[in-house]
Structures are given as structure tokens and as C-alpha cells.
mmCIF file of the C-alpha atoms, coordinates in Angstrom:
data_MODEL
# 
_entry.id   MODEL 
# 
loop_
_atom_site.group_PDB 
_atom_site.id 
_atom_site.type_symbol 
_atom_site.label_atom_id 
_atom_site.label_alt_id 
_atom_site.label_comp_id 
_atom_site.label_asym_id 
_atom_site.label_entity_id 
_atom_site.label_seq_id 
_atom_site.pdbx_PDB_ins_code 
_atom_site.Cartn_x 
_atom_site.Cartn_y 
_atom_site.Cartn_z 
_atom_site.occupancy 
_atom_site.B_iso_or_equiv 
_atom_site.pdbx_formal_charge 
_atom_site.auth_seq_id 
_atom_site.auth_comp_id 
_atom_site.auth_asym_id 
_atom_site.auth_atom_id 
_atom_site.pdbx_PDB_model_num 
ATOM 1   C CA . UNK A 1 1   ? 0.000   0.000  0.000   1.00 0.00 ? 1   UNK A CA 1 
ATOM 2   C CA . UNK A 1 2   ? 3.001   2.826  0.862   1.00 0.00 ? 2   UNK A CA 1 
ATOM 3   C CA . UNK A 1 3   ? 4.475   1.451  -2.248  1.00 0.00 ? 3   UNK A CA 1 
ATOM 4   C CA . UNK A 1 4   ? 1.217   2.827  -4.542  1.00 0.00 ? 4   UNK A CA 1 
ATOM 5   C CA . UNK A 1 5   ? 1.300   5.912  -2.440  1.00 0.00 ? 5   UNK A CA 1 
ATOM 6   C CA . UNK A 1 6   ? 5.678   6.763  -2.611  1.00 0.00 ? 6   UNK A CA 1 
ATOM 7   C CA . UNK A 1 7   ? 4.385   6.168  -6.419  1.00 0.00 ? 7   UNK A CA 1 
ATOM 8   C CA . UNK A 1 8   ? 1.706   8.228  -7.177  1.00 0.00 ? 8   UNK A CA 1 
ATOM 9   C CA . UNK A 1 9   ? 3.031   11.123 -4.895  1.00 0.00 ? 9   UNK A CA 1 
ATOM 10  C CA . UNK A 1 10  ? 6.253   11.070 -7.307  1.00 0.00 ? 10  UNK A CA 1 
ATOM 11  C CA . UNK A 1 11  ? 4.349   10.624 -10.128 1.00 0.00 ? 11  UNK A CA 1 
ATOM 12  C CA . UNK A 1 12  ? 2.600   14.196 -8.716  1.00 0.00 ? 12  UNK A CA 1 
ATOM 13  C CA . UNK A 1 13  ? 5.485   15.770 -8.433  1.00 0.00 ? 13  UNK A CA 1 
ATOM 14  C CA . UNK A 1 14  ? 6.633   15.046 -11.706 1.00 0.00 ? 14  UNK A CA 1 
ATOM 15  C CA . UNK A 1 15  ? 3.495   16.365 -12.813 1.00 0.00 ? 15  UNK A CA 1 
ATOM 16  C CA . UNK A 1 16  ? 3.756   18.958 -11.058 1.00 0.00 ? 16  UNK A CA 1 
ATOM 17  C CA . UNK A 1 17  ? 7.559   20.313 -11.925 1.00 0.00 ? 17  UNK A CA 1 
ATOM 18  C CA . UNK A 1 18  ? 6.150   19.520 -15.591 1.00 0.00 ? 18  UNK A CA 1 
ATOM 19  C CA . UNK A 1 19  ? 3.835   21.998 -15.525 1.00 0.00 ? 19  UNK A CA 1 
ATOM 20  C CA . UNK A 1 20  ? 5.858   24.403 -13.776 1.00 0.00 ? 20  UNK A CA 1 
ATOM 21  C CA . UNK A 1 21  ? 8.510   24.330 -16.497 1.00 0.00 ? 21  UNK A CA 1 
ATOM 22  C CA . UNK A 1 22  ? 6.026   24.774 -19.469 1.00 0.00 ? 22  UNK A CA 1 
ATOM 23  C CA . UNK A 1 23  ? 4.480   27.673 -17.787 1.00 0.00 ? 23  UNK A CA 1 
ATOM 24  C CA . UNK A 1 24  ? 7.331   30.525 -17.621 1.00 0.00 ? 24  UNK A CA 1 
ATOM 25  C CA . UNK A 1 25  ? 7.321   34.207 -17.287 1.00 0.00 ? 25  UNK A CA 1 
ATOM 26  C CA . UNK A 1 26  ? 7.898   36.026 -20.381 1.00 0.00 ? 26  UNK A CA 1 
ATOM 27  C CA . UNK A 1 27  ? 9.670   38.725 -20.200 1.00 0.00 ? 27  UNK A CA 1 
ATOM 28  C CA . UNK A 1 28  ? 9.878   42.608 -21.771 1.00 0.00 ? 28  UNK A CA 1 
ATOM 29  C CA . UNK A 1 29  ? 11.845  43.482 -24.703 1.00 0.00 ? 29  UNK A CA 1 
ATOM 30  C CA . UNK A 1 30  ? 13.279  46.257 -21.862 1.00 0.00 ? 30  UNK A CA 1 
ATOM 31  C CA . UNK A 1 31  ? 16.414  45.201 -20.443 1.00 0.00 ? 31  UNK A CA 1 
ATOM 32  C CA . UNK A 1 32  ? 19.078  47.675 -18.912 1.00 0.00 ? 32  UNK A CA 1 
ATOM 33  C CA . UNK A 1 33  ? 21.480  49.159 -20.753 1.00 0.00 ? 33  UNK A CA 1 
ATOM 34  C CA . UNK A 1 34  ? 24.432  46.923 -19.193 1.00 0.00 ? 34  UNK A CA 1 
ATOM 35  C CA . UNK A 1 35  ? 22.947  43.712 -20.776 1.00 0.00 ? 35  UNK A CA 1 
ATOM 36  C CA . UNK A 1 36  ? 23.660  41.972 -23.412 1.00 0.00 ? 36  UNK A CA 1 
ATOM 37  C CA . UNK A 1 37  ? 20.958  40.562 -25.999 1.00 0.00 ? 37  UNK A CA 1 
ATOM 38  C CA . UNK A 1 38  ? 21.207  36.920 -26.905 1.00 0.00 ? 38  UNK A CA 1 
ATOM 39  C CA . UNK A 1 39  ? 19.168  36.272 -30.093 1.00 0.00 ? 39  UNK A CA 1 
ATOM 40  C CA . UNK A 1 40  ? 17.354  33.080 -30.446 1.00 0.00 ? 40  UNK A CA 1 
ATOM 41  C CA . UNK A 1 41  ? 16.227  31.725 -33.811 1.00 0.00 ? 41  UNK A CA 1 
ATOM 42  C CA . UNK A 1 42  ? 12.881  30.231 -34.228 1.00 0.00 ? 42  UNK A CA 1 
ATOM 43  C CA . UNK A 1 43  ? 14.006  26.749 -33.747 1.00 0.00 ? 43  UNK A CA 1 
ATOM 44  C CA . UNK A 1 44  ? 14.779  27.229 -30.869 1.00 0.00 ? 44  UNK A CA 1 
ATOM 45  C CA . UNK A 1 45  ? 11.459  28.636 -29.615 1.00 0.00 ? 45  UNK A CA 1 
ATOM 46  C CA . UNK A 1 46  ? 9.082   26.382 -31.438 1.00 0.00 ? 46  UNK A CA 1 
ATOM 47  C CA . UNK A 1 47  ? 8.786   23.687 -28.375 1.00 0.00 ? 47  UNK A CA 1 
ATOM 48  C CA . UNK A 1 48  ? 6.800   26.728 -26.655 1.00 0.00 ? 48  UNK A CA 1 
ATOM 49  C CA . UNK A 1 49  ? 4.747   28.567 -29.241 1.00 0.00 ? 49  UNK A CA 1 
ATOM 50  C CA . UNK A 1 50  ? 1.122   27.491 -29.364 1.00 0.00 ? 50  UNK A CA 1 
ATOM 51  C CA . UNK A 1 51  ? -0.645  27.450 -31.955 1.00 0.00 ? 51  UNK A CA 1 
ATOM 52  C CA . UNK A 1 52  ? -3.046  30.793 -32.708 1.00 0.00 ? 52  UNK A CA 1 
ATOM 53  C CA . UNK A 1 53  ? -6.701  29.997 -31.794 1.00 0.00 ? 53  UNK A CA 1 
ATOM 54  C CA . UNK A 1 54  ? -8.712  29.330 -34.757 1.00 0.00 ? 54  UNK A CA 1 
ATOM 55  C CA . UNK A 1 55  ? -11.081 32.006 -35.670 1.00 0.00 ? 55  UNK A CA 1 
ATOM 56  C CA . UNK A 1 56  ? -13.585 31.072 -38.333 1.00 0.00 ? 56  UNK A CA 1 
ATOM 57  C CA . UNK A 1 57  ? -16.157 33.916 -39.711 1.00 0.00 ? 57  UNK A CA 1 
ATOM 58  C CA . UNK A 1 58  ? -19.022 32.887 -41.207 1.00 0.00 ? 58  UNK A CA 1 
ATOM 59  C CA . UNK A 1 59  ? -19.032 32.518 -45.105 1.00 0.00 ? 59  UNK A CA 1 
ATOM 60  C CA . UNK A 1 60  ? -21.615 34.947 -47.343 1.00 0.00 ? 60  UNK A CA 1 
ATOM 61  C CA . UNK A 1 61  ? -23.519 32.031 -48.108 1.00 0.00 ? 61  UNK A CA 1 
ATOM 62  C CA . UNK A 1 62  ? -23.449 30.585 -43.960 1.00 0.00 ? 62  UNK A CA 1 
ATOM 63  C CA . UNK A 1 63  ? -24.905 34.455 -43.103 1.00 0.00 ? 63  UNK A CA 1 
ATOM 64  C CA . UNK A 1 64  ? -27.476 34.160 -45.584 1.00 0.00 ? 64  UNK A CA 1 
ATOM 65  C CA . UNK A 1 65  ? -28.828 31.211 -44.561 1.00 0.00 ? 65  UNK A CA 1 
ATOM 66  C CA . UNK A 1 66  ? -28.785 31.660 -40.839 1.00 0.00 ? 66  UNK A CA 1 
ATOM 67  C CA . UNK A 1 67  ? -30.720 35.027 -41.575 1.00 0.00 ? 67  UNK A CA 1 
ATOM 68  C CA . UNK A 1 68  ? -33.083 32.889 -43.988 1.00 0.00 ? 68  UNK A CA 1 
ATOM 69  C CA . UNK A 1 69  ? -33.682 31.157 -40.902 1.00 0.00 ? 69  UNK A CA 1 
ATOM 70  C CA . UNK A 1 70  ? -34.209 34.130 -38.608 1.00 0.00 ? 70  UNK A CA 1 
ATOM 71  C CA . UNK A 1 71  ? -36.760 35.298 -41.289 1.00 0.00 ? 71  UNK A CA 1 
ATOM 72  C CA . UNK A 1 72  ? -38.547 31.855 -41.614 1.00 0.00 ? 72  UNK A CA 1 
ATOM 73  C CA . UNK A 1 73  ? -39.143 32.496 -37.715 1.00 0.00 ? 73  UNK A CA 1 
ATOM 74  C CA . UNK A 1 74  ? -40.486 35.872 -38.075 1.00 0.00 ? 74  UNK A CA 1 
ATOM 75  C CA . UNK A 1 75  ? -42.634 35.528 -41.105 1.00 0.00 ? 75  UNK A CA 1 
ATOM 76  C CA . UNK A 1 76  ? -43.903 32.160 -40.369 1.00 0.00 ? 76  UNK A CA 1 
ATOM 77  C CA . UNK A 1 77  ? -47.092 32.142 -37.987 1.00 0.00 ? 77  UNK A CA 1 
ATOM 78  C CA . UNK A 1 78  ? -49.956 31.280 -39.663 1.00 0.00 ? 78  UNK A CA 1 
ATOM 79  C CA . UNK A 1 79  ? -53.564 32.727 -39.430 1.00 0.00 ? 79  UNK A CA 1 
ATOM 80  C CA . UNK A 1 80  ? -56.965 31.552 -39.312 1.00 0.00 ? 80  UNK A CA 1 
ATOM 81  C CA . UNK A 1 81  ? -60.557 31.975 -40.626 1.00 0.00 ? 81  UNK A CA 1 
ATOM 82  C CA . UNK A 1 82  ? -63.883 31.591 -39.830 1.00 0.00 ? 82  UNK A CA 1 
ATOM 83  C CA . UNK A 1 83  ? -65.631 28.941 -41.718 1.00 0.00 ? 83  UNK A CA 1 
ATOM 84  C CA . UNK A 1 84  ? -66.641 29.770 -44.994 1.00 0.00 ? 84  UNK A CA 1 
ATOM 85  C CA . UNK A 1 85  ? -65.009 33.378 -44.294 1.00 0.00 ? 85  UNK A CA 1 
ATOM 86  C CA . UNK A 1 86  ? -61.827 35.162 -45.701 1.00 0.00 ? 86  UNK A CA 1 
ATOM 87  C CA . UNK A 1 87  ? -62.315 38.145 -43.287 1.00 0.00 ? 87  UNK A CA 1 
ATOM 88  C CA . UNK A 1 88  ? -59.159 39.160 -41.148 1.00 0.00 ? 88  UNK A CA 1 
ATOM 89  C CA . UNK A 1 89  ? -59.908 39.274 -37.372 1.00 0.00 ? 89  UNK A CA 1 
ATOM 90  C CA . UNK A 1 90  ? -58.082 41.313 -35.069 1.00 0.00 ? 90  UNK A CA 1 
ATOM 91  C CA . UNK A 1 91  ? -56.027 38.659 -34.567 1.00 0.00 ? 91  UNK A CA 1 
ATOM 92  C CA . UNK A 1 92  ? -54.594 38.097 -37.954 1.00 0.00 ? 92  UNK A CA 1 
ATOM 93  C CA . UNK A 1 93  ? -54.116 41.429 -38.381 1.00 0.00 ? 93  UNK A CA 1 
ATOM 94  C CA . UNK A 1 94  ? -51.588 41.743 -35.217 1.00 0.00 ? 94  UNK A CA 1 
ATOM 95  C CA . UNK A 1 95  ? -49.738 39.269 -36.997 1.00 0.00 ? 95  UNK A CA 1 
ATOM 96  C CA . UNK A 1 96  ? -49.680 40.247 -40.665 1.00 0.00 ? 96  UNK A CA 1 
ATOM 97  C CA . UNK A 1 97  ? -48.525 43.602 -39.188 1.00 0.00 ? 97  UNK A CA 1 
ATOM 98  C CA . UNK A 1 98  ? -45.505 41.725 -37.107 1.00 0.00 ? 98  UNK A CA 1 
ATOM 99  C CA . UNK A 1 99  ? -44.634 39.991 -40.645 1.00 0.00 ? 99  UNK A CA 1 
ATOM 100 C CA . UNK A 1 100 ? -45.115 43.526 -42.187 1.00 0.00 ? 100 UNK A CA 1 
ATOM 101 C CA . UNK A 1 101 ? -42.266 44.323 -39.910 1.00 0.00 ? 101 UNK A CA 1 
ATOM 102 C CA . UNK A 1 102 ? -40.729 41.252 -40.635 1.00 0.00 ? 102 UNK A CA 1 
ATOM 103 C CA . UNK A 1 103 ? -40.685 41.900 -44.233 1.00 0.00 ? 103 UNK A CA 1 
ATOM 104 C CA . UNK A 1 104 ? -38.981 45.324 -44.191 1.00 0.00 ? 104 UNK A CA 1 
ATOM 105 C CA . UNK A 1 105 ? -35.982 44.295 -41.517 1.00 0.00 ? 105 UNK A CA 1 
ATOM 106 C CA . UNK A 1 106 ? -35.743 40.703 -44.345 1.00 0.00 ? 106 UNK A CA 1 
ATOM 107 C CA . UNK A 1 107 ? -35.397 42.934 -47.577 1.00 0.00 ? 107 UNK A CA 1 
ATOM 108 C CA . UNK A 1 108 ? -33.953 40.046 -49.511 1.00 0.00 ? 108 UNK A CA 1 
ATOM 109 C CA . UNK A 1 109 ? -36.651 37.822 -49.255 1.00 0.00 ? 109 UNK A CA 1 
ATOM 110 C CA . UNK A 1 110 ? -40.242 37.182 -51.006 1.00 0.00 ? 110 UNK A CA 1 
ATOM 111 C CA . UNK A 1 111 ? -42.566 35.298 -49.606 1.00 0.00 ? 111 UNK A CA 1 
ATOM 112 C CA . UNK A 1 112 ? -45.280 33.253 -50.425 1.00 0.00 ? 112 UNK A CA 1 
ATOM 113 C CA . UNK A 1 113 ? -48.592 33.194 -49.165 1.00 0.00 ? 113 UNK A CA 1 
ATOM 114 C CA . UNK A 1 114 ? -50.715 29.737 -49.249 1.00 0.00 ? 114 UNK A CA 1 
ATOM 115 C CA . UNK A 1 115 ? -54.605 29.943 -49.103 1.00 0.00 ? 115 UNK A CA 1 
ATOM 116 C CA . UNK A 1 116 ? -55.570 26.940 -47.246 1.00 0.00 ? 116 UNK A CA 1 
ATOM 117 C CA . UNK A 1 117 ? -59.766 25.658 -46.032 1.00 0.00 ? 117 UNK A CA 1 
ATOM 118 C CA . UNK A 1 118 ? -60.986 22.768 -44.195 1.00 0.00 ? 118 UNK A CA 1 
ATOM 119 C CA . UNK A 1 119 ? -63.015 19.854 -45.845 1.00 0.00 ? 119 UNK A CA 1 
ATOM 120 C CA . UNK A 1 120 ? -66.228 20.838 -46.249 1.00 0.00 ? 120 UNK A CA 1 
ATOM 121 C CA . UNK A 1 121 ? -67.281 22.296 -49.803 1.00 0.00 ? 121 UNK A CA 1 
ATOM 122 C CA . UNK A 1 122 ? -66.225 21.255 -53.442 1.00 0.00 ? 122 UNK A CA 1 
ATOM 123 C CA . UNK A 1 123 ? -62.835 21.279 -54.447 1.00 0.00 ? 123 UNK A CA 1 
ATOM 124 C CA . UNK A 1 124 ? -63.445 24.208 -56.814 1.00 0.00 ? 124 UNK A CA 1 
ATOM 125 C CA . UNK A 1 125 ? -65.250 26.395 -54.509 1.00 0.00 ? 125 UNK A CA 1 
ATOM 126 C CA . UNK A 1 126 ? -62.297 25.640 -51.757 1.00 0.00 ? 126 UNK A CA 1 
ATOM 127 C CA . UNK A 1 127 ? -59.731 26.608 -54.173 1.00 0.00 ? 127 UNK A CA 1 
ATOM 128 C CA . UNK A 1 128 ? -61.718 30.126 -54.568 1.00 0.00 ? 128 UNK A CA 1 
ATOM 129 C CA . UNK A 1 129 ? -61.943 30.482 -50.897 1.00 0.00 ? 129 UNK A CA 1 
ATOM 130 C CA . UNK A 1 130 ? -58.300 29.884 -50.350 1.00 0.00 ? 130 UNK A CA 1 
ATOM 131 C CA . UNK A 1 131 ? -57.343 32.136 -52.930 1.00 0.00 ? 131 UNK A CA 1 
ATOM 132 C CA . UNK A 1 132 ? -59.364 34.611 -51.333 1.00 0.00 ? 132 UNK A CA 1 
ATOM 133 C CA . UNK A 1 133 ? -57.954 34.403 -48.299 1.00 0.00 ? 133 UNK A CA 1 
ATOM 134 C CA . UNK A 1 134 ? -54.654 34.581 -49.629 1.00 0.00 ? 134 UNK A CA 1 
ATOM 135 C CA . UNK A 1 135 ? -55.606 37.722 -51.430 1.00 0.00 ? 135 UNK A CA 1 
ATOM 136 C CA . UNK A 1 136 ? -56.708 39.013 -48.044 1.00 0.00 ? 136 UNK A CA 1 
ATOM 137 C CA . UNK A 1 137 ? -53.594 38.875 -46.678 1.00 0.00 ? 137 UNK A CA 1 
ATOM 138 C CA . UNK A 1 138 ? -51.801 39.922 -49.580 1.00 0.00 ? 138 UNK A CA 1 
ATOM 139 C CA . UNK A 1 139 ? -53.808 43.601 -49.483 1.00 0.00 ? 139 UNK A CA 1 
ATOM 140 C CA . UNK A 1 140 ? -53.361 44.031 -45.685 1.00 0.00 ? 140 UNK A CA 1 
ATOM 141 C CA . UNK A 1 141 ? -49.596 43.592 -46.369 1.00 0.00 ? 141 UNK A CA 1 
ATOM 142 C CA . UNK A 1 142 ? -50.009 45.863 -49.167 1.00 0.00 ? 142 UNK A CA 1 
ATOM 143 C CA . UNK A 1 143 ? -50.938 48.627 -46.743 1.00 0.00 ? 143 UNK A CA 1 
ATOM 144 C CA . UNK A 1 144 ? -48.843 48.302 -44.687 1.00 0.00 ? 144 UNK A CA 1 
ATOM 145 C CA . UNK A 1 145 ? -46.223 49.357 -47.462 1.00 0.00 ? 145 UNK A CA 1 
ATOM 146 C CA . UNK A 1 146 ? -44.910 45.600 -48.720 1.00 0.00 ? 146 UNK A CA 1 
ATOM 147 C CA . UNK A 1 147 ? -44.684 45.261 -52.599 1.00 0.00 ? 147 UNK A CA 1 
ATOM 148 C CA . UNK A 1 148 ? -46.744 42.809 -54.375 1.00 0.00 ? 148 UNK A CA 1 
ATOM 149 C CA . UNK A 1 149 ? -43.907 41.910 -56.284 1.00 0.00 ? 149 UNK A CA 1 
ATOM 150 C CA . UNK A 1 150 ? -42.647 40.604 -52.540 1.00 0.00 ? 150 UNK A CA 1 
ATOM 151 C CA . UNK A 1 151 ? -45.498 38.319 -52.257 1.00 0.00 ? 151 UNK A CA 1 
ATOM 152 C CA . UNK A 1 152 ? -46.868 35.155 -54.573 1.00 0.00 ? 152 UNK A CA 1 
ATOM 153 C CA . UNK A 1 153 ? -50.358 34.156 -53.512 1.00 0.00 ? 153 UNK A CA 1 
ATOM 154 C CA . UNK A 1 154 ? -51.357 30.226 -54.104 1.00 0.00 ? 154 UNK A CA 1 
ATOM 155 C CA . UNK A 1 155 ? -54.897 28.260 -53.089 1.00 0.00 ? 155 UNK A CA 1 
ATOM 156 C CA . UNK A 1 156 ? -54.168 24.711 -51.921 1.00 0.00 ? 156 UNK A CA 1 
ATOM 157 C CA . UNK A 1 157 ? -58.079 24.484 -51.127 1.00 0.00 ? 157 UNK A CA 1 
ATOM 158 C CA . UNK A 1 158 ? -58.840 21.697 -48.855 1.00 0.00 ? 158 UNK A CA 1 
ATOM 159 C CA . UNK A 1 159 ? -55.497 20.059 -50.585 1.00 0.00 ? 159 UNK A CA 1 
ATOM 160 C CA . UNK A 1 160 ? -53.033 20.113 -47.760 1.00 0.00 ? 160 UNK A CA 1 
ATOM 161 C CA . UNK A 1 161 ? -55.367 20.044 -44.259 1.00 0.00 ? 161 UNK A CA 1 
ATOM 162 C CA . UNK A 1 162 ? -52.563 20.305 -41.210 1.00 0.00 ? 162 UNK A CA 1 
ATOM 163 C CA . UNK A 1 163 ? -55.477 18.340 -39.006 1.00 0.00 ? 163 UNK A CA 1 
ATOM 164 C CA . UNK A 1 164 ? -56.847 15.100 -40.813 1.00 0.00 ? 164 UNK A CA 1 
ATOM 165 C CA . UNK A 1 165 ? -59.470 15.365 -38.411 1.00 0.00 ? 165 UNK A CA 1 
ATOM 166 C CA . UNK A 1 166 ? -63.095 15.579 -38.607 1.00 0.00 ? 166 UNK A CA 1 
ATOM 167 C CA . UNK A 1 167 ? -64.528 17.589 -35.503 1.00 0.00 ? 167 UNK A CA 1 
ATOM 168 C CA . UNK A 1 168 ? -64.687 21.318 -35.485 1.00 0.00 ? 168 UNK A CA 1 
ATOM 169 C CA . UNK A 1 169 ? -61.301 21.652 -33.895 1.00 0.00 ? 169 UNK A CA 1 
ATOM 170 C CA . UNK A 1 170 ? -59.897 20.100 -37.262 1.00 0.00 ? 170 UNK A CA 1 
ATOM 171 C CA . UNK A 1 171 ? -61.578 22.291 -39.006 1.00 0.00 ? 171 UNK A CA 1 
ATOM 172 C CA . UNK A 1 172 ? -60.368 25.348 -37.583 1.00 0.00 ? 172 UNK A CA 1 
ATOM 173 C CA . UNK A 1 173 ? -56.827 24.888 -37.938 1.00 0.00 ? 173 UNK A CA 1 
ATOM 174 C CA . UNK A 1 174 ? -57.072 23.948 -41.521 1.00 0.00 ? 174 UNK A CA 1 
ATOM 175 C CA . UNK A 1 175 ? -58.768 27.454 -42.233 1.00 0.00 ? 175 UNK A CA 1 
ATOM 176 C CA . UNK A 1 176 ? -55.314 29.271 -42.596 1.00 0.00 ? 176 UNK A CA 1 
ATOM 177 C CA . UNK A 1 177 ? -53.086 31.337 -44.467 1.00 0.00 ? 177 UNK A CA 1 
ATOM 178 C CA . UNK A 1 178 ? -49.269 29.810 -44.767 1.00 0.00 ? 178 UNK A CA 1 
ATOM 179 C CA . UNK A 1 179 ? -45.984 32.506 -44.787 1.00 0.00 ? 179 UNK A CA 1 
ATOM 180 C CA . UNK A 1 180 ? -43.253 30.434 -46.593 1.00 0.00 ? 180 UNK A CA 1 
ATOM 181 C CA . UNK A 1 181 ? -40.218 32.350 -47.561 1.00 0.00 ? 181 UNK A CA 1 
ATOM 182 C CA . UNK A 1 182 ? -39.684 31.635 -51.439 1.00 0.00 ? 182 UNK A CA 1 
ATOM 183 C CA . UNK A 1 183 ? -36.787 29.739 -52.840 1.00 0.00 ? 183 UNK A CA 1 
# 
């Protein structure tokens, strides 16, 4: 047992005086005028330089698609109708104003607005009401000082429901309006 100890205390000491060694005191370029300079090549010093951290920036292409993200966030919340409706309520309008805001700060990016309704009704009058609704949306933004040449409207009708349900909760959620940033 004092055997394992005499060893691992040495082997701490070595450790130790290791570390000691490898961590010494530069000093200034001042010295006083009685000294001599010795001059040591590179070689010599190489066994204690470190190597430089490595700094990386962030390519054009790396910044553009971590802001693509960003705007993705900001311009993605969705809104909702009332059945058989393409009215804006309060609600939506909070938030097409936020993606109005959205939409200025992201200058680079269009976006595309999907017109989407719930089950009920024919395919062809679904595709009218989501292309109403996308409309909708498309003139609020348009007030609010966005281009239309920003902004692509398309009706998926009752194409693409984000609820495959059938109660009114479904429903509800698949009466929206989509924010996709275009490619």
C-alpha cells in the first residue's frame, strides 16, 4: 500500500515540476542598458509557441442562410378563418402587421402566401376560398407598405389540411393562411 502511495506522490510531483517548467514568465523586450541581448532563432522557440486559436467567420452564403432562418421564424405564424369566411380578425391582423415588420428588416426575401380551407365544400369552390384568403392577406400587407412583387399568392383548397381530423377543432386549424419564404 506505501508502495502505490511513494508512487503516485512522485508521479505528482513530476506532474507537477512539468507543468511548472512549461508555464514561464515572459519577459519585456526592456532590459538595462548593461545587458547583453542573446538572439534566439525560431528553432529554438518552437517547443513553446502554441498554436493561434482558430477564428472562423461565417461565409456569405453561412450568413445568408442563418438570416433565412431568422426570417422563416419571423414571417412564419400562420392565421386563421372563420368557416366559410376570408375576413381578417383582429387577430390576424396583429400578426400580418408583425410579418409587415418582418418583411422590411428581411429585404432580400419574397414570400409566399398559401390559401388553405378545411373539408367541407367542393374542391373548386375551396380553391376560390383559399385564394381569397390569400388575397386578403396579400392587401393588408399591401398597406402596410410591402410590394406585391414581394409576395406570390397560391390556393391549396382543402389540398393540404394540417389536421386530418373531422370535428370542429380540425376544421379550424385547416382554415389558414401559410408565410413560406420563397426559394
Amino acid at each position: 500500500m506505501n508502495a502505490k502511495r511513494l508512487f503516485g506522490s512522485i508521479l505528482l510531483m513530476c506532474m507537477l515540476v512539468a507543468l511548472g517548467a512549461g508555464c514561464a514568465k515572459k519577459t519585456t523586450d526592456s532590459m538595462p542598458a548593461s545587458a547583453t541581448k542573446v538572439e534566439i532563432s525560431d528553432k529554438d522557440t518552437d517547443w513553446q509557441s502554441k498554436p493561434a486559436p482558430v477564428t472562423r467567420s461565417l461565409s456569405e452564403d453561412e450568413m445568408r442562410a442563418a438570416q433565412r432562418e431568422q426570417a422563416q421564424r419571423d414571417l412564419g405564424n400562420m392565421i386563421f378563418f372563420a368557416f366559410d369566411s376570408f375576413e381578417l380578425t383582429p387577430e390576424s391582423r396583429d400578426v400580418l402587421s408583425a410579418k409587415a415588420d418582418a418583411m422590411k428588416k428581411y429585404s432580400l426575401f419574397n414570400i409566399v402566401i398559401e390559401g388553405h380551407c378545411d373539408e367541407r365544400g367542393t374542391s373548386e369552390y375551396n380553391l376560390a376560398l383559399g385564394e381569397r384568403r390569400a388575397k386578403a392577406s396579400q392587401q393588408f400587407l399591401n398597406q402596410l407598405g410591402i410590394p406585391d412583387s414581394r409576395m406570390t399568392i397560391v390556393s391549396y383548397g382543402k389540398e393540404r389540411p394540417l389536421d386530418p381530423g373531422k370535428s370542429e377543432a380540425a376544421f379550424s386549424k385547416n382554415r389558414r393562411d401559410e408565410f413560406k419564404l420563397q426559394n
